[in-house]
NUTIGU-339634 format. One line per field, with one value per residue (C-alpha): residue number from 1; residue in one letter; x, y, z. Coordinates in nm, 4 decimals. Example, Ala and Ser with C-alpha at 12.3 -4.5 7.8 and 13.67 -1.06 7.14 Angstrom:
<pts>
num	(1, 2)
residu	(A, S)
px	(1.2300, 1.3670)
py	(-0.4500, -0.1060)
pz	(0.7800, 0.7140)
</pts>
This chain:
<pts>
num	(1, 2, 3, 4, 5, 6, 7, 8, 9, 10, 11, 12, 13, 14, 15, 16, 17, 18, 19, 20, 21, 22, 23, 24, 25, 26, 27, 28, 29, 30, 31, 32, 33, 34, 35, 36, 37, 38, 39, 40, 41, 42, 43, 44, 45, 46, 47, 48, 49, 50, 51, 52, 53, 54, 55, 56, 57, 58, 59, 60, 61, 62, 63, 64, 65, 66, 67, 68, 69, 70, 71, 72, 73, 74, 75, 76, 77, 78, 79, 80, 81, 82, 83, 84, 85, 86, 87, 88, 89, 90, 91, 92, 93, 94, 95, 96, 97, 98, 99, 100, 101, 102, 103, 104, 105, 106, 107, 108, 109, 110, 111, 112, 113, 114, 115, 116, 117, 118, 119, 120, 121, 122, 123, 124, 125, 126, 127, 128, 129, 130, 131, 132, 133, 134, 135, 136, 137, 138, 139, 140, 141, 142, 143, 144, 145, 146, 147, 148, 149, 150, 151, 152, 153, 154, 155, 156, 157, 158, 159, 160, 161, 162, 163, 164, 165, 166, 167, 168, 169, 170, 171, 172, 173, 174, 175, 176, 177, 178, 179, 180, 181, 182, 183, 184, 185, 186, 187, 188, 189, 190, 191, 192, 193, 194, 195, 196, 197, 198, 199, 200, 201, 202, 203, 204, 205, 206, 207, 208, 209, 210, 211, 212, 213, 214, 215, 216, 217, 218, 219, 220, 221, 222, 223, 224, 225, 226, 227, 228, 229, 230, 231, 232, 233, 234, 235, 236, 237, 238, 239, 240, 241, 242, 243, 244, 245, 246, 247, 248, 249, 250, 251, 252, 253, 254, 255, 256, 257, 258, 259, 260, 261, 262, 263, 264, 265, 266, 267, 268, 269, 270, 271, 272, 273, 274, 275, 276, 277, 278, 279, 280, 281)
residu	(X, X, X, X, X, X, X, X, X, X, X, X, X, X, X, X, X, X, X, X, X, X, X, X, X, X, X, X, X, X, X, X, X, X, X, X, X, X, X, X, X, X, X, X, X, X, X, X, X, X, X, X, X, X, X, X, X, X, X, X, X, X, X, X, X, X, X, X, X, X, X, X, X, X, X, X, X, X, X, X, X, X, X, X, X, X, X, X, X, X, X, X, X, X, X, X, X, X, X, X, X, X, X, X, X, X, X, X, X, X, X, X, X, X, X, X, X, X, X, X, X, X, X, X, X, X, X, X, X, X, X, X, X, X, X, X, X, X, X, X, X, X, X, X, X, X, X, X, X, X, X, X, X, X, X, X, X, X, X, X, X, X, X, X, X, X, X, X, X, X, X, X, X, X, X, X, X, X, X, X, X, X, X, X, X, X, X, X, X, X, X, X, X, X, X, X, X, X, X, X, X, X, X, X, X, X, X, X, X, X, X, X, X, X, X, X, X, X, X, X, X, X, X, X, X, X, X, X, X, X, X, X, X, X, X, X, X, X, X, X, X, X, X, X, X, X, X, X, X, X, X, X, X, X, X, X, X, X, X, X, X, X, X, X, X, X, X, X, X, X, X, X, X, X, X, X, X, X, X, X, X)
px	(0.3368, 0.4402, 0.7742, 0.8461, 1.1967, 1.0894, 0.9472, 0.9815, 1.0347, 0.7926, 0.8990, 0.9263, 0.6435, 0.9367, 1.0877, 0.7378, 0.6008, 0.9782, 0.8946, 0.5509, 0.6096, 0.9053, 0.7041, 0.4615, 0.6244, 0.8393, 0.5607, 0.5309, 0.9477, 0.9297, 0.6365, 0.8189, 1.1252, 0.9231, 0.8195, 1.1469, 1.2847, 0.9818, 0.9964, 1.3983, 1.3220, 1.0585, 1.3014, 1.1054, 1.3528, 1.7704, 1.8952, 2.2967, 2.3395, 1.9615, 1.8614, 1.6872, 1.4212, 1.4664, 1.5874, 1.4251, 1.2151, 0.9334, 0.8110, 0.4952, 0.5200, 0.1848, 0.2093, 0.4924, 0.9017, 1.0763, 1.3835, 1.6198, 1.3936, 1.3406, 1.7657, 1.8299, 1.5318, 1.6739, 2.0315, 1.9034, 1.7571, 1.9974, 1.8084, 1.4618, 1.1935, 0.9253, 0.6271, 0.4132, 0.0578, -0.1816, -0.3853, -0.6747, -0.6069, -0.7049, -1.0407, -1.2177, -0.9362, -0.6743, -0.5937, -0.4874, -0.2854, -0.0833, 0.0553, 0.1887, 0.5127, 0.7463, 0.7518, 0.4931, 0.6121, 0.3228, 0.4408, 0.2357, 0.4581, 0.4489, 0.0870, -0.1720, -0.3601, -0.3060, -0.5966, -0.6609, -1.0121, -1.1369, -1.0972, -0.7052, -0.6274, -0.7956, -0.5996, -0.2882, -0.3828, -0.4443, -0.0948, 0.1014, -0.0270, 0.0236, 0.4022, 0.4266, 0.6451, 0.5427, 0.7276, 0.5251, 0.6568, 0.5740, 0.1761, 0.0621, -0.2932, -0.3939, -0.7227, -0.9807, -1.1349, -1.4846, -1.5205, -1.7654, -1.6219, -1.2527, -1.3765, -1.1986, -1.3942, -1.3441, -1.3583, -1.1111, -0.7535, -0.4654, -0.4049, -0.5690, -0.9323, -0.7900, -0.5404, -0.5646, -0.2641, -0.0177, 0.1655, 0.4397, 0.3650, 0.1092, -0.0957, -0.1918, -0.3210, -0.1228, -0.1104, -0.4063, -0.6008, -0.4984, -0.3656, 0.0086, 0.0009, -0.2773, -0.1568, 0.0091, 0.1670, 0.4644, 0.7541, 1.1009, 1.3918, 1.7633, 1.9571, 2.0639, 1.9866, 2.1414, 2.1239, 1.9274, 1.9163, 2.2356, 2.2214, 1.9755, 2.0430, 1.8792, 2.1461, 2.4421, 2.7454, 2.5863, 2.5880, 2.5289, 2.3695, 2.5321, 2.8351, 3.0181, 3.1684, 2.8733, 2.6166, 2.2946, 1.9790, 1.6877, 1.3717, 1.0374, 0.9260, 0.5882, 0.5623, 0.4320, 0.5007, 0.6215, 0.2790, 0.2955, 0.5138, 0.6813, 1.0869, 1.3231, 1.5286, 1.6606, 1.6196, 1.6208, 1.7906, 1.7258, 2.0064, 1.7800, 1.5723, 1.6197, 1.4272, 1.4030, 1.1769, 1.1113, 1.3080, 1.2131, 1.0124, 0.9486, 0.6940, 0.6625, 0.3189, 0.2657, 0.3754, 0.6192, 0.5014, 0.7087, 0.6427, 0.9035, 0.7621, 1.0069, 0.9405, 1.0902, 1.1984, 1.4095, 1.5300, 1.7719, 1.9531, 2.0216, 2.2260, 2.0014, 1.6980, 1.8662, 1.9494, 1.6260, 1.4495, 1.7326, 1.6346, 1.3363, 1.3956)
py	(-5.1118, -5.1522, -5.2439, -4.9899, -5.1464, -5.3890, -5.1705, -5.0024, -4.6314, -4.5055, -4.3429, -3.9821, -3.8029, -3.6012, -3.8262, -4.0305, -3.6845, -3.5805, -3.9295, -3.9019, -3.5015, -3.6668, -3.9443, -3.6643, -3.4826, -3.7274, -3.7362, -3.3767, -3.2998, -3.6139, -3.3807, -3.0782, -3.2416, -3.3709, -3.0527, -2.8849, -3.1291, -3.1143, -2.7687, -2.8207, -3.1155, -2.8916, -2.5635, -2.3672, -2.3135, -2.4053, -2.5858, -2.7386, -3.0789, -3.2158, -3.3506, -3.1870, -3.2676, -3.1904, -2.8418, -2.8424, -2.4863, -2.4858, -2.1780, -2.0285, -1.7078, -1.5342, -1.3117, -1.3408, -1.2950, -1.0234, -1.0868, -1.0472, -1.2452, -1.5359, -1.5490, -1.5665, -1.8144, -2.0388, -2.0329, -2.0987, -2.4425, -2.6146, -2.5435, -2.4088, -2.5722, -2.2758, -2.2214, -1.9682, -1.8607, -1.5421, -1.4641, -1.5100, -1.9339, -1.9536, -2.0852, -2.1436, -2.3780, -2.1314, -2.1845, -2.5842, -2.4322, -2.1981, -2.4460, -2.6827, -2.3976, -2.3008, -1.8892, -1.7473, -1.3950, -1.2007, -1.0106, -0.8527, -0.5704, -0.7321, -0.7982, -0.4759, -0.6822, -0.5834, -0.7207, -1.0713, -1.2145, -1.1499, -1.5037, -1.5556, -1.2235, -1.4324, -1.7135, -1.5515, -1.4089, -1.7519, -1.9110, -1.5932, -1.6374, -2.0253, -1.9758, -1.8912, -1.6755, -1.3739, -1.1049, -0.8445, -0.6171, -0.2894, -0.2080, -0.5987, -0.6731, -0.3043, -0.3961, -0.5804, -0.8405, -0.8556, -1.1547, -1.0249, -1.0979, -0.9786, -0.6599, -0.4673, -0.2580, 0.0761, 0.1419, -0.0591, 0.0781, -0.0755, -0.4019, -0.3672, -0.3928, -0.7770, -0.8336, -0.7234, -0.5872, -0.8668, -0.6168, -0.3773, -0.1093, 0.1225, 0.2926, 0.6317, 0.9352, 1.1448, 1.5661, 1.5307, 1.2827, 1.0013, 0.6938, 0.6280, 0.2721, 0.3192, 0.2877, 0.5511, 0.6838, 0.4906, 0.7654, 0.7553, 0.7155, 0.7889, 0.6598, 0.3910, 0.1112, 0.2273, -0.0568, 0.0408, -0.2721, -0.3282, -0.6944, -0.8131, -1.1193, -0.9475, -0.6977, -0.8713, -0.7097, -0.4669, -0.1429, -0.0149, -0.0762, -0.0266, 0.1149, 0.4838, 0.4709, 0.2730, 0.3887, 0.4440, 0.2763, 0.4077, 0.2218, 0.2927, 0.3054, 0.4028, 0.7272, 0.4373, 0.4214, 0.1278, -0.0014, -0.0269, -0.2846, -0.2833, -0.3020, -0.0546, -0.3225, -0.0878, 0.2723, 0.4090, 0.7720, 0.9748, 1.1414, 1.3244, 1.4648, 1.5340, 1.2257, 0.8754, 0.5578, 0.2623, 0.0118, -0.3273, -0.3273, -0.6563, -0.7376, -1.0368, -1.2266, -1.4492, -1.6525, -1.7622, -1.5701, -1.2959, -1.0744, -0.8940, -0.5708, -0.4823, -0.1143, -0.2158, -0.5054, -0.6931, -0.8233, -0.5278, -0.6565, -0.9928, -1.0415, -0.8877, -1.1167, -1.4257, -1.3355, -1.3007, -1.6379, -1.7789, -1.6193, -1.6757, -2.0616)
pz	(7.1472, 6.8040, 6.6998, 6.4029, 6.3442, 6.0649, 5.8789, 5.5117, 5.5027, 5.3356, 4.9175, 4.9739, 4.7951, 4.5849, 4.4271, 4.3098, 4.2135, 3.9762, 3.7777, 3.7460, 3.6047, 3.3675, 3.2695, 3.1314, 2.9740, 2.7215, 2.4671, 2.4743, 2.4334, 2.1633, 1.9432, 2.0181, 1.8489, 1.5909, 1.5043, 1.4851, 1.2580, 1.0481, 1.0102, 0.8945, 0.6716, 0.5121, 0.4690, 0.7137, 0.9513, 0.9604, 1.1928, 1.1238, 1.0711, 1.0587, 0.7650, 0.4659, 0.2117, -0.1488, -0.2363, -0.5206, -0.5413, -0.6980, -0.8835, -1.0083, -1.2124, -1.2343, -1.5625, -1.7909, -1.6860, -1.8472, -2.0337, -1.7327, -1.5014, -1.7726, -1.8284, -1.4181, -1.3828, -1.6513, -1.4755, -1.2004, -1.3092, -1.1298, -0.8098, -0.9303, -1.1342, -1.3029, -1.4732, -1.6111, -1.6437, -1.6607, -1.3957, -1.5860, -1.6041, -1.2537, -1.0990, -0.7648, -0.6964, -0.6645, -0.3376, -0.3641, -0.6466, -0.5089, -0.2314, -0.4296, -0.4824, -0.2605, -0.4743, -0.5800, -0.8491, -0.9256, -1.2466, -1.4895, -1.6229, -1.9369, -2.0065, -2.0388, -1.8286, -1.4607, -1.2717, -1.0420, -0.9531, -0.6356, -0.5406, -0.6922, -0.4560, -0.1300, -0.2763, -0.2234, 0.0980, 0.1969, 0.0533, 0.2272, 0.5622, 0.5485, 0.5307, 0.1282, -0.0115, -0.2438, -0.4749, -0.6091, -0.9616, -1.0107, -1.0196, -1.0879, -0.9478, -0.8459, -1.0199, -0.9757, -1.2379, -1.1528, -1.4066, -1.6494, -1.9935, -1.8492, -1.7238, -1.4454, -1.1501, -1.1762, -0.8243, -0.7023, -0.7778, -0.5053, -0.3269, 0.0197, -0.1337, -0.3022, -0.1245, 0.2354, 0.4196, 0.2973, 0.0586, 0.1336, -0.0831, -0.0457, -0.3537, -0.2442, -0.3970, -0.5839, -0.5656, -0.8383, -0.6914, -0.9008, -0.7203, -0.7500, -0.8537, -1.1452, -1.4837, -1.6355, -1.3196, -1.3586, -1.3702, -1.6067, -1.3813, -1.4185, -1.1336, -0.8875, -0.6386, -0.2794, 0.0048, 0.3164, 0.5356, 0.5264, 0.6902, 0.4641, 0.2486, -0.0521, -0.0785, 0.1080, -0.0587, -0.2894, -0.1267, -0.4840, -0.7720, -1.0595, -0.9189, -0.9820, -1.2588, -1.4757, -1.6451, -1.4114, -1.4987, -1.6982, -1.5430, -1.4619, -1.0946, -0.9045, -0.6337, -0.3767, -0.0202, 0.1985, 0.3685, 0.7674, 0.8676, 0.6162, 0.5733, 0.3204, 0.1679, -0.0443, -0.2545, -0.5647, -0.5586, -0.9030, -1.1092, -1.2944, -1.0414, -0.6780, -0.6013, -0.4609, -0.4540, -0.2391, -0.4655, -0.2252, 0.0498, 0.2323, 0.4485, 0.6926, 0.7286, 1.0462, 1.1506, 0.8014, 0.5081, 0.3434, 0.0900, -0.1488, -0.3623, -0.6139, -0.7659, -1.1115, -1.3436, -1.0999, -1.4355, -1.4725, -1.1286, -1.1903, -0.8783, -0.6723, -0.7766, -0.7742, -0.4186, -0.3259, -0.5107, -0.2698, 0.0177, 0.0319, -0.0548)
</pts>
């Protein structure tokens, strides 16, 4: 017979199998918190008390600012470094271009020129649904430059066809057949900005815009719709006419990209813009 007295008990299989299963899974919690605290150092998400990296934005404008935009863009230089540039500047190498900024404004209310390249639209396709962040004014890039000797194709009116389904807004056809967003079909406007989300950063604590008692605003603004997916940020209700207009849509791209589509000069709400360059910061 054996004399069992002596000996060792045996580890229990538990226990060995809880440190083996820990052991395993450090490196994976470490890259998980790596991750986090990337995405924090990089602006992505906010988490309290972890460091950040600079919050420096950086800015493209595609097109050229209105008045209003260029004044809030300058004051806001203590935050926001921006440049400027026509669509037509940019090459095959659009795409490494657009992701060196942190905003992207795609603006050509200014210029008669109201068309992208077929490769600048995929460009910004690309930069959106990477995690960059896009406003839209008014009709800009509803055509299509086809790149002979600046000229535009005719059967391409809209953002889907050079764009895909990034934007908010929808051009669709009008009663006569002509699509909303074309040129031309912008309508004159007597009236006022009315909040919609009403949690929304954009519009935190302007219900109104301007408010009773001040003269309403005369702007110009396109019969679009808000595109599928798309959010009301806010409304513009006529004075004039019994009316009203999508005023800011916004539109989220996965898994980080956003997209803000303001139906007029954002210009002419100053507070409003700036609110959203620092949202979407």
């Amino acid at each position: 017979m054996y004399d069992d007295q002596g000996a060792e008990p045996a580890p229990a299989m538990g226990g060995g199998m809880n440190r083996f299963n820990l052991e395993g899974l450090i490196p994976v919690i470490l890259l998980i918190i790596i991750g986090v605290a990337s995405l924090n150092y990089f602006n992505v998400i906010d988490i309290p008390y972890l460091p950040k990296g600079t919050t420096h934005v950086q800015l493209l404008f595609i097109g050229e600012p209105s008045l209003g935009e260029r004044v809030v863009l300058d004051n806001d230089s203590y935050f926001l470094t921006y440049r400027s540039r026509m669509a037509s500047t940019f090459g095959n190498g659009a795409s490494e271009e657009l992701h060196q900024y942190d905003i992207v404004i795609l603006d050509q209310s200014q210029t008669g020129d109201k068309s992208v390249t077929t490769s600048l639209g995929e460009a910004i396709q690309n930069y959106v649904k990477k995690g960059g962040k896009l406003i839209v004014v008014g009709n800009s890039g509803v055509y299509q430059n086809v790149g002979l000797y600046g000229a535009t194709a005719t059967d391409v009116i809209g953002w889907k066809a050079t764009f895909g389904s990034i934007m908010p807004a929808e051009c669709v056809l009008g009663s006569d057949n002509v699509p909303t967003c074309a040129e031309g079909r912008a309508e004159t406007v007597v009236g006022r900005i009315y909040q919609q989300d009403f949690d929304h950063p954009i519009m935190m604590g302007i219900p109104q815009s301007p408010p009773e008692g001040e003269v309403p605003y005369t702007l110009a603004a396109y019969p679009v719709q808000a595109d599928e997916g798309a959010k009301t940020i806010a409304y513009l209700k006529s004075e004039n006419t019994p009316k009203t207009y999508s005023a800011i849509l916004e539109k989220k791209n996965f898994p980080f990209g956003t997209v803000v589509y303001f139906n007029y000069d954002p210009g002419l709400t100053p507070g409003i813009f700036q609110n959203t360059i620092k949202y979407l910061k």
